[in-house]
N, C-alpha and C positions, 0 to 999 in steps of 0.2 A: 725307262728304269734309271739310266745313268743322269737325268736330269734330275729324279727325284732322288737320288743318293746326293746330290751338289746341292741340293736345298737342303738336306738334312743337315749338309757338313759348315756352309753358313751360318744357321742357326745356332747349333755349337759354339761356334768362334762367335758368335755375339753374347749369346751368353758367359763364356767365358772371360770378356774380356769386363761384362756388366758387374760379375762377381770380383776379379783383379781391381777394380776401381773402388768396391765399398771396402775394401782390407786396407787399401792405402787412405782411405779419408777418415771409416771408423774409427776414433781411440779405441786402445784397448785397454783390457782390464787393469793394466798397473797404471795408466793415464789415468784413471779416475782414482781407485783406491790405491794406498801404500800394502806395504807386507801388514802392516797391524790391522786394517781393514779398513783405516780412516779415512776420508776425503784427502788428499793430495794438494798440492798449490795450484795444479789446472783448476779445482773448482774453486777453489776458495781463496783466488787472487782474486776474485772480483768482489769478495768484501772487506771491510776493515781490521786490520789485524788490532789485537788485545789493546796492542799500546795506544794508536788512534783512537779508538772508543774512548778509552780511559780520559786519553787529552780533550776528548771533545768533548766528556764529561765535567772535566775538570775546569774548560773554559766556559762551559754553563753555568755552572756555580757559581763562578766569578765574576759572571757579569752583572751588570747596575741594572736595575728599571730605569724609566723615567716616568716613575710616579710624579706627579705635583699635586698643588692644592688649591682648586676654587673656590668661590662664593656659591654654592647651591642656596640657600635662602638670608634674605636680609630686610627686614626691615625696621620704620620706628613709625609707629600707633600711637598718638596720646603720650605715655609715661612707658611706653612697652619700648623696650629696643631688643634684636635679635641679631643674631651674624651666623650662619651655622657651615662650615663645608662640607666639599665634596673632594673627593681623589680622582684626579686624572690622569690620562697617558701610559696606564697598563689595564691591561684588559683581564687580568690571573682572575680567578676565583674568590683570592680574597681582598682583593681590592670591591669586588663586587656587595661581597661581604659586609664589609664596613661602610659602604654606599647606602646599601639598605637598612643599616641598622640605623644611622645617622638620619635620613628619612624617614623612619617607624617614631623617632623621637620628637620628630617635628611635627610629622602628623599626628601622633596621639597627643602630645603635652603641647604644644604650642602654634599650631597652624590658628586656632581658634581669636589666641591675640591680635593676631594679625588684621583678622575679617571682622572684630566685633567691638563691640564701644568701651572705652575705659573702664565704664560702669563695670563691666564683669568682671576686671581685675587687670594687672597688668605683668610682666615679665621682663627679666632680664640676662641674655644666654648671651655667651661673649665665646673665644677658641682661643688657643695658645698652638702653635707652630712649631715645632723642633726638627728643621730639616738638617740631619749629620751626612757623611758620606755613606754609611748603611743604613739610616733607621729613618723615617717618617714618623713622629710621633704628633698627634693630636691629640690636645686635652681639652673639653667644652665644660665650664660649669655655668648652672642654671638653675635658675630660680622662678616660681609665681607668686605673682602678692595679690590681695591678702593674706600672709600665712601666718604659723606662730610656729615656733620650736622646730625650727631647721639654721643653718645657714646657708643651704641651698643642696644642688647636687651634682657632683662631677662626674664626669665617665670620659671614658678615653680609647683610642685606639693606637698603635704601635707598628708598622710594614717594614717588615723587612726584605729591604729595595735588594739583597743580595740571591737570598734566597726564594722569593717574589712570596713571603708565608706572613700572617699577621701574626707579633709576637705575643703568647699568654700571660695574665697576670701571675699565674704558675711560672712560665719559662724566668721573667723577669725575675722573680723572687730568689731564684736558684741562681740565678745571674748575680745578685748582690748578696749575696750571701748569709739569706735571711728568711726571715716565714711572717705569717701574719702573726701567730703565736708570741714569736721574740716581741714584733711591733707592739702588739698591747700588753707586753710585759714594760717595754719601757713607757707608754703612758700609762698603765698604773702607777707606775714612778712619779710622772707629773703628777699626776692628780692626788699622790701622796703629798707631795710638795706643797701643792695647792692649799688642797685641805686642812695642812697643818698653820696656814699661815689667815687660815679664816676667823672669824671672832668665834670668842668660846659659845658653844651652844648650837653654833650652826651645823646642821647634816653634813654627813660625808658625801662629795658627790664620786658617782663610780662608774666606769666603764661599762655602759649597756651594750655593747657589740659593736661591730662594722657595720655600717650601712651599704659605702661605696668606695669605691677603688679605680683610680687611674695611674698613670705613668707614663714617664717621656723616658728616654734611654740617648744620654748626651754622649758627642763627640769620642768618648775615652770608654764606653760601650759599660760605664755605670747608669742603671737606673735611679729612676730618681718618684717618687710615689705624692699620691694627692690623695687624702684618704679623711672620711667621715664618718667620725666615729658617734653613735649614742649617748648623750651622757645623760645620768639617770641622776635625779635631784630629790630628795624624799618630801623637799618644801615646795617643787615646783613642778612644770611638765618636763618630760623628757628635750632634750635640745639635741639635733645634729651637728657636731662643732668639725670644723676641719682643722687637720694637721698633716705637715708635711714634714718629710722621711728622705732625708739625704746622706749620705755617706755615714750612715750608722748613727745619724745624731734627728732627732724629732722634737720637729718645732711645734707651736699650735700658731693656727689658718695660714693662710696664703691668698694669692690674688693674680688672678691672668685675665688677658687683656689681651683684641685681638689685634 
């Protein structure tokens, strides 16, 4: 009997001593929550306070790509010459964007130049370059012959290497201060001009709409526009004539060159 009361009294003292051990290691309830009920700085030193986020947000946005700009297609056929790029060295979404769309245009309109004999006609698509400290801008115009009543057709893409977003011909517009609306109010001005200086008896020629829209966005974060417009002739076919749109003043055509 006195042996098994000394096992009893053992057992006791280990368990007591098992239970004294988890009190001192346990936190307890104010280690984790304050008096409000919130998490405390035991838990939530191991992540970032407000201010660090914000800075690490802040130093995202700030940072550059390193966008550039290849030769994705090039060649000369006969009387055909091409040059088209591609965007390198970010991998965002919209750089992918603009890859595809610049290839969708090669291959529906002009892959065919390239593989097949003069006789079918021939082409001419050249790019313009505007690399700033934030903007990437490409402008392609392009053309197929035999045609009639165009002067060809521009399109363009904008990256904004800060933000990694490509910029809209929307955003752009808001950027310079202006709408398409204003724009063919001042070439109705032209073509007011025009018209009055033509022999008597000739038709008035008039602003049949936009066709196409480009834009580059230089160093000082003005855009600058490439635009073709319709013009509608009552003696003749309709012509796509270009004009370009700079610091509030509109020229007619232009010319890039890659």
């Amino acid at each position: 009997m006195k042996r098994k009361n000394w096992f009893i009294l053992v057992m006791a003292w280990s368990l007591l001593a098992v239970l004294s051990g988890c009190e001192r290691t346990a936190p307890s309830q104010s280690d984790v929550f304050d008096a409000s009920g919130s998490q405390s700085a035991v838990v939530s030193s191991s992540l970032p306070s407000s201010s660090e986020t914000a800075g690490s947000e802040a130093s995202e946005s700030q940072a550059v790509s390193d966008v550039a700009v290849e030769i994705a297609h090039q060649f000369e056929n006969g009387s055909s010459t091409l040059a088209l790029p591609k965007l390198t060295g970010d991998d965002s979404g919209d750089v992918w964007k603009i890859n595809r769309e610049i290839e969708e245009l090669y291959q529906s309109r002009y892959w065919s130049f390239e593989h097949s004999a003069e006789e079918m006609g021939w082409c001419e698509v050249s790019y313009d370059v505007s690399d700033t400290s934030r903007y990437l801008s490409v402008v392609v115009l392009h053309q197929s012959y035999p045609i009639y009543g165009t002067d060809g057709g521009v399109c363009g893409w904008v990256y904004d290497k800060q933000t990694r977003r490509e910029v809209s011909l929307q955003q752009a517009l808001e950027m310079a201060g202006t709408s398409i609306a204003r724009i063919e109010q001042q070439l109705d001005e032209l073509l007011a001009d025009e018209n009055a200086q033509l022999a008597e008896g000739l038709p008035d020629v008039t602003n049949g709409g936009l066709m196409d829209a480009a834009f580059r966005i230089r160093e000082d974060g003005q855009p600058e526009f490439y635009l073709s417009f319709r013009l509608d002739n009552p003696a003749a076919d309709p012509w796509n004539t270009f004009y370009f749109w700079s610091d509030g003043v509109l020229t007619k055509g232009f010319e890039i060159a890659q």
